[in-house]
C-alpha positions in Angstrom: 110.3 96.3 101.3 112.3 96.6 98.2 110.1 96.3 95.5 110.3 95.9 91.3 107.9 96.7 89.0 109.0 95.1 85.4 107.0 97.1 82.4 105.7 100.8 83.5 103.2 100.9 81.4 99.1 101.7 82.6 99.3 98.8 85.1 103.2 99.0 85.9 102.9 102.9 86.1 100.1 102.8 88.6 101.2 100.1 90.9 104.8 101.5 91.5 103.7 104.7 92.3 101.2 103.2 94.4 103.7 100.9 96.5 106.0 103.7 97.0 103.2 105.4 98.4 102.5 102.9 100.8 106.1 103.2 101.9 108.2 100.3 99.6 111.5 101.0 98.1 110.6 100.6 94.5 112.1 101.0 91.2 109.8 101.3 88.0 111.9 99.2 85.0 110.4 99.9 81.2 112.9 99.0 77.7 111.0 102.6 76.7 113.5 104.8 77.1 110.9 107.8 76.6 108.4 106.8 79.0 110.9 106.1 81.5 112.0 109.6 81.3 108.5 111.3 81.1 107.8 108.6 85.0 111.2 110.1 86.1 110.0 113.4 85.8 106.6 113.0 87.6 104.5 112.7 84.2 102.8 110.4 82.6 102.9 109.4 78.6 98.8 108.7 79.4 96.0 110.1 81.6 94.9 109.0 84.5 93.7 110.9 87.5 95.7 111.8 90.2 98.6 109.7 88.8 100.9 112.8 88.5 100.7 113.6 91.9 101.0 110.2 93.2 104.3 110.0 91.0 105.6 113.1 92.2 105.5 112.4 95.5 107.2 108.8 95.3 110.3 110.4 93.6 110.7 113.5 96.0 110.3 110.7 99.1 113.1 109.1 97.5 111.3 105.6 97.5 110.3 105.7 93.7 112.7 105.7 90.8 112.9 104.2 87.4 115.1 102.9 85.0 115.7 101.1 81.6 118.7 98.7 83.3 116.3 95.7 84.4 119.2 95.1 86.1 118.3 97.9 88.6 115.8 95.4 89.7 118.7 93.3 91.6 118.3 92.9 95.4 114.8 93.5 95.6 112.8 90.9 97.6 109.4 91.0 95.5 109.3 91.5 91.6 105.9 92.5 90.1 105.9 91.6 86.7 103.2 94.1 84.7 103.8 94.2 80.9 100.8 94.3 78.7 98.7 90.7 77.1 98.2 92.3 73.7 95.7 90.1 71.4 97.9 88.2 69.3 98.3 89.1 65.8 97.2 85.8 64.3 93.8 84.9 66.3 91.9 86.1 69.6 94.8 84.4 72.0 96.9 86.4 74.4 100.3 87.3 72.9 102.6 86.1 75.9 105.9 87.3 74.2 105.6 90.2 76.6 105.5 88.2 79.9 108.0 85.5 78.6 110.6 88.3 77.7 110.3 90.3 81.3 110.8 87.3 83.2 114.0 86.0 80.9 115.2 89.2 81.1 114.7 89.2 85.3 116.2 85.7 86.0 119.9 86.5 86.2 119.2 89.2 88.6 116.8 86.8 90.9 118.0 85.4 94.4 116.9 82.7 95.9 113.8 83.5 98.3 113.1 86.1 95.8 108.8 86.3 95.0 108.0 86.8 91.3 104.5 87.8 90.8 102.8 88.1 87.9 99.9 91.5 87.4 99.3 90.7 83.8 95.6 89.1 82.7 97.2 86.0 81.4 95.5 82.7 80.3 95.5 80.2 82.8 97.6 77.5 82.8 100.2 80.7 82.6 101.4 80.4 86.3 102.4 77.0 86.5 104.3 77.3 83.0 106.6 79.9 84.5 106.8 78.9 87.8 108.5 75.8 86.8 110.7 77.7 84.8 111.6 79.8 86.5 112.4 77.1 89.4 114.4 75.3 87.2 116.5 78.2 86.4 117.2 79.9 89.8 116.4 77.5 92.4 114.5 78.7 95.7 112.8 81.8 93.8 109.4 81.5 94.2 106.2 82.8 91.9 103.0 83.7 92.6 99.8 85.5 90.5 98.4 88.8 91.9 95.6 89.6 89.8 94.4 93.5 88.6 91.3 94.8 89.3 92.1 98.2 87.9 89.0 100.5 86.4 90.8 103.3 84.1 90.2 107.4 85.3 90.1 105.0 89.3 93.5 103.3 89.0 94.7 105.0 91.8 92.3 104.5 94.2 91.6 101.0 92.9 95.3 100.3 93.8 95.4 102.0 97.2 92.0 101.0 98.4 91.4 97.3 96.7 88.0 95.9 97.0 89.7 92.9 96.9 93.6 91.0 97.0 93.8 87.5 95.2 96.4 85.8 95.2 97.6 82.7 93.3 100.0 80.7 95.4 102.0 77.7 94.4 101.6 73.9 95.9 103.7 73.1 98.8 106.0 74.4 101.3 106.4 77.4 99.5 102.8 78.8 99.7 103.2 80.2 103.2 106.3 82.3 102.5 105.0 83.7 99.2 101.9 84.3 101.3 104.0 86.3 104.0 105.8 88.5 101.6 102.1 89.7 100.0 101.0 90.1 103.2 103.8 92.4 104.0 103.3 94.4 100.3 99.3 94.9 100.8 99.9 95.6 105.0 98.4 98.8 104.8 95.4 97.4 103.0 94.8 94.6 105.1 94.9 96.4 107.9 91.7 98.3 106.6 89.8 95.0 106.3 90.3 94.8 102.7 89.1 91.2 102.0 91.8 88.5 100.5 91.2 85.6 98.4 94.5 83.1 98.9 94.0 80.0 96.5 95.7 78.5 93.8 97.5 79.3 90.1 94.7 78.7 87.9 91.9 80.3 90.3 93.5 83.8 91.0 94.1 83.7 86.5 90.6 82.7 86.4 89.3 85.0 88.6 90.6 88.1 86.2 88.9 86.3 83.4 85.8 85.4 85.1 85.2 89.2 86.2 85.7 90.4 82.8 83.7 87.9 81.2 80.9 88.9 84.2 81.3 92.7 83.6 81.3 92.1 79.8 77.9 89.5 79.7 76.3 92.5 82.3 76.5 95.3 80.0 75.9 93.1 77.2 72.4 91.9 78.7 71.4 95.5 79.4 72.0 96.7 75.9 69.6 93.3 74.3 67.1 94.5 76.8 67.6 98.0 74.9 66.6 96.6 71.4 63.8 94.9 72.7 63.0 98.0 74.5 63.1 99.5 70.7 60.7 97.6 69.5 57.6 97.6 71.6 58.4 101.2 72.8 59.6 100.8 76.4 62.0 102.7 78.3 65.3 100.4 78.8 66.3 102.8 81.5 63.5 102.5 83.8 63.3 98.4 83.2 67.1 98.1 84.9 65.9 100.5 87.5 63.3 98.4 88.1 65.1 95.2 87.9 68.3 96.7 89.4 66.7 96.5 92.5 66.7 93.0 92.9 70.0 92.5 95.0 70.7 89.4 93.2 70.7 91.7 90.2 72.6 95.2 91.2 71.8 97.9 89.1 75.1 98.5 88.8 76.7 98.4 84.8 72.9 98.0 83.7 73.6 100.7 81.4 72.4 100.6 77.8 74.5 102.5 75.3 76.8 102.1 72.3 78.3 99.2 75.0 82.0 98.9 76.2 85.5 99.3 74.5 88.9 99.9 75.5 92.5 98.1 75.8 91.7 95.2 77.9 87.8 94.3 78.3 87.1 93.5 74.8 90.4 91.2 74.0 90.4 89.8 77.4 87.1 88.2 77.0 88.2 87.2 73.5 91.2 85.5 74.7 89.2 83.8 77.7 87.2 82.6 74.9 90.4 81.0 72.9 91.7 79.5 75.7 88.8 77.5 76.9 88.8 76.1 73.3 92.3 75.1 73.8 91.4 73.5 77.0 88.5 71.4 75.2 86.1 73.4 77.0 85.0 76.4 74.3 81.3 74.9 74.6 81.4 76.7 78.7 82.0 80.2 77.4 80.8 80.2 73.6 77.9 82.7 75.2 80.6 85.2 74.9 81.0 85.0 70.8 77.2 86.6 71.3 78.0 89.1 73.9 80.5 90.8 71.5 78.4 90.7 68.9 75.5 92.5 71.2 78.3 95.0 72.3 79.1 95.6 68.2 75.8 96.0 67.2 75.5 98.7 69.2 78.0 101.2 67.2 75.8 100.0 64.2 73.0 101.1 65.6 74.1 104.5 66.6 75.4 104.8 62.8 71.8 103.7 62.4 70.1 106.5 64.2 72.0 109.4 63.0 70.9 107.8 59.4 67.3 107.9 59.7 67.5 111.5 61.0 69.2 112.4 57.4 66.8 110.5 55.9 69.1 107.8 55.1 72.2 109.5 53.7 74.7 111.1 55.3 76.1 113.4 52.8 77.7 116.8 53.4 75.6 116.2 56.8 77.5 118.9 60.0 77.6 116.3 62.5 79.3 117.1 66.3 80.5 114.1 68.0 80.8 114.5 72.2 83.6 112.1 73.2 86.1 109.7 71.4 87.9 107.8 74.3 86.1 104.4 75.1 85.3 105.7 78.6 85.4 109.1 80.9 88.0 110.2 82.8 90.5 108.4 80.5 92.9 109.0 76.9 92.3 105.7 75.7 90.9 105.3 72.5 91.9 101.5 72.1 88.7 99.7 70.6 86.8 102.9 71.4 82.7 102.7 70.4 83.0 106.5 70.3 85.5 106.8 67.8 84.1 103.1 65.9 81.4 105.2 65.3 82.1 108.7 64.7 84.9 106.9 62.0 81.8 105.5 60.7 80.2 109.0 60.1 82.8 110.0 58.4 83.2 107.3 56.1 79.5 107.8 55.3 80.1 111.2 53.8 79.4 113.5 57.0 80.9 116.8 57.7 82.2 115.7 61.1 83.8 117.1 64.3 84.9 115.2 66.8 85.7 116.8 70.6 87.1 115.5 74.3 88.3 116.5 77.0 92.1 114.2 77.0 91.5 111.8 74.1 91.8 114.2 70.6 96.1 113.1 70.9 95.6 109.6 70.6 91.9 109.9 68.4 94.0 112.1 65.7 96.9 109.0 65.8 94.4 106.7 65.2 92.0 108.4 62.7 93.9 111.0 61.2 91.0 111.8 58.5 88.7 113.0 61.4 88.2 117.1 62.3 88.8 117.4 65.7 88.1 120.9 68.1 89.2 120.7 71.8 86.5 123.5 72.3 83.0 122.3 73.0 81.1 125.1 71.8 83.5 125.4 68.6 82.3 122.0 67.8 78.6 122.6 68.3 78.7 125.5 66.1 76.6 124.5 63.1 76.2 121.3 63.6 72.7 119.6 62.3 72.5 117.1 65.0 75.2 116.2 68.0 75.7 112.5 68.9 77.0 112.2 72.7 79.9 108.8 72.3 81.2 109.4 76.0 79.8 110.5 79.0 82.1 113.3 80.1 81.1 115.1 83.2 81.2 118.2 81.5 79.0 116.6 78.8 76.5 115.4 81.4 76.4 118.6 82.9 75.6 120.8 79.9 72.5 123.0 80.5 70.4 122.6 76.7 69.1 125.8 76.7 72.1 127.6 77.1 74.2 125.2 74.6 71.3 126.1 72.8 71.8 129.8 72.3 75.5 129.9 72.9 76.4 127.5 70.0 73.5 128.1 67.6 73.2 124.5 66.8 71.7 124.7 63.1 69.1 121.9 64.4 68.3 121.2 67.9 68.9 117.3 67.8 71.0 115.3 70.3 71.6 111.3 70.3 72.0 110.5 73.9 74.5 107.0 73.1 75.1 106.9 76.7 71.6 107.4 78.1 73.4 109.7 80.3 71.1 113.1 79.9 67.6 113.7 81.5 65.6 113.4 78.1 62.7 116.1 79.8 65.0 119.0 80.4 66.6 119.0 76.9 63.1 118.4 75.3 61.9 121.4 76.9 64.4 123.3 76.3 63.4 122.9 72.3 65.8 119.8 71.7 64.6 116.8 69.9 66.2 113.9 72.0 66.8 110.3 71.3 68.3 107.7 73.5 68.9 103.9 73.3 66.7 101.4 74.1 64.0 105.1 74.8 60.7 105.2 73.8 
């Protein structure tokens, strides 16, 4: 199929190098001149694994290209519209100016029996508003709402190898048509039994909220548990192990930490929040004010820790920091915990140096004022007490005894954020060790 993908940014990127993959005729369209030449030459302006090699192979094939000219984006049958939902400047809502401006920009180079479909995380309602005006505009084109599911450092995979399709299909005759032409997109993943969810508008938008609200109240719940586990001396780790295995629980995201950041968890859920008070309805989801604040209190807390190891001040203390991107396997520092609190070290008067694997670009852009060594035993070297902010592989798998000798850590004290490190190995090996919600 001929295929469009408006805005080429994480989402856009991803699914148009994905859908040439599968074998679709696809041009990537993006008003950034820059990143449009960085996609054109097989790299990416972000990271995200196995991306470059996806994209490479979509423009030798011939089947991927992209361009700046939306207008390159006439004659294809199916239009993906994938520009970012940024939290508006002015409150928690969704800044739609993105969305609204792609599809303007697309109608005078739609046909009829065209299928628009919206990727975005949009409030709901956000469907039917276009899809009427779009109707209005350029009769017979029809719209539908295509929901992403995508985990950053597994965008690929979660693209080629859904756990899921939804799709959001409008009222009427034109359902089964717009139903067809996804059908014919996702063949390759239907065909492997992937599971699909066809239902309305305000569902499949729902459904994106839902999830993230889900995911968001999850690792929230975990991370209470952890400062109740605090205060009577239990181990928060073994308690979701233990209650993990109830299959109506999961063990699954019941991981206590510094909690969850990034680009799109933390403003969808806030957004979800604003729109349900628009719809009269704030009273459903007001749990959610309280799952943010659980999720922020745990940067304080980490602040907290490293304090009461200085003895409350944190002066002209050598402080390493592992990690500054809100996850592994990604260069996104967008609402990072990691980088919330190593900023916070800083500002408190420590002597600080801040390493990862992909994220010290965008950290340095964002907190200029922070030292930051790409080297992980550089940035041990010294240091009075190392604070782990992301769980890295290559953090995980550090062996204390030899960090131990190799760096000459000035004392032997590591604040496991991530729970992530087995607390026995790196107290025998002659480090004091302190977890989360760890006895």
């Amino acid at each position: 199929m001929r295929i469009s993908v408006i805005g080429c940014g994480y989402l856009g990127a991803v699914h148009a190098a994905a859908m040439a993959d599968l074998g679709h005729d696809v041009v990537g369209i993006d008003v950034d001149a820059g990143k449009v030449a960085l996609l054109s030459e097989g790299r990416t302006p972000f990271y995200e694994p196995g991306l470059d090699e996806l994209l490479r192979s979509g423009l030798a094939s011939g089947r991927l290209r992209f361009s700046t000219d939306i207008g390159e984006a006439a004659g294809a049958e199916v239009h993906f519209i994938a520009v970012g939902t940024p939290q508006s400047a002015n409150d928690n809502s969704a800044d739609m100016s993105y969305v609204d401006s792609a599809v303007e920009a697309l109608i005078p180079h739609l046909s009829p029996g065209n299928l628009l479909v919206g990727k975005s995380t949009v409030p709901v309602g956000t469907a039917e508003r276009l899809s009427s005006w779009v109707s209005e505009r350029v009769p017979g084109v029809m719209l539908a709402w295509n929901p992403e599911f995508l985990r950053e450092g597994f965008a690929v995979q979660d693209t080629l190898s859904p756990d899921r399709i939804v799709y959001g299909l409008p009222a009427g005759g034109n359902s089964d048509t717009a139903e067809r032409l996804l059908d014919a997109v996702y063949a390759e993943a239907l065909a492997a039994a992937t599971p699909k969810v066809a239902t309305d508008f305000a569902t499949a938008e729902l459904v994106k909220a839902a999830a993230n609200a889900f995911l968001a109240t999850k690792i929230s719940f975990i991370n209470a548990m952890a400062e109740v586990s605090e205060a009577v001396g239990a181990d928060v780790t073994r308690l979701a192990d233990a209650i993990g295995y109830d299959a109506r629980i999961g063990r699954r995201f019941l991981n206590a930490g510094v909690g969850f950041g990034g680009g799109c968890l933390p403003k969808d859920i806030r957004a979800f929040a604003a729109r349900a008070e628009e719809l009269g309805v704030g009273e459903s989801v007001a749990f959610l004010r309280e799952v943010e604040a659980i999720n922020l209190r745990r940067r304080a807390r980490v602040v907290q820790l490293v304090e009461e190891h200085c003895e409350g001040s944190l002066a002209g203390r050598r402080i390493a920091v592992l990690g500054a991107t809100f996850k592994p396997d990604s260069d996104d520092v967008r609402d990072s915990p990691a980088l919330d609190v190593a900023a916070a070290l800083r500002a408190g008067g420590a002597e600080l140096t801040v390493t990862d694997p992909q994220g010290i670009e965008n950290a340095r852009r964002r907190h200029p004022e922070l030292h930051y060594e790409a080297d992980t035993d550089t940035a041990l070297v010294g240091a009075e007490i190392v604070v782990l902010l992301t769980e890295w592989k290559e953090y995980r798998r550090l062996e204390p005894a030899q960090t131990l000798r190799r760096t000459g850590v000035d004392r032997p004290l590591i604040i496991d954020a991530r729970n992530c490190l087995d607390p026995e190995a790196w107290r025998a090996a002659g480090w004091q060790y302190r977890g989360l919600g760890r006895s």
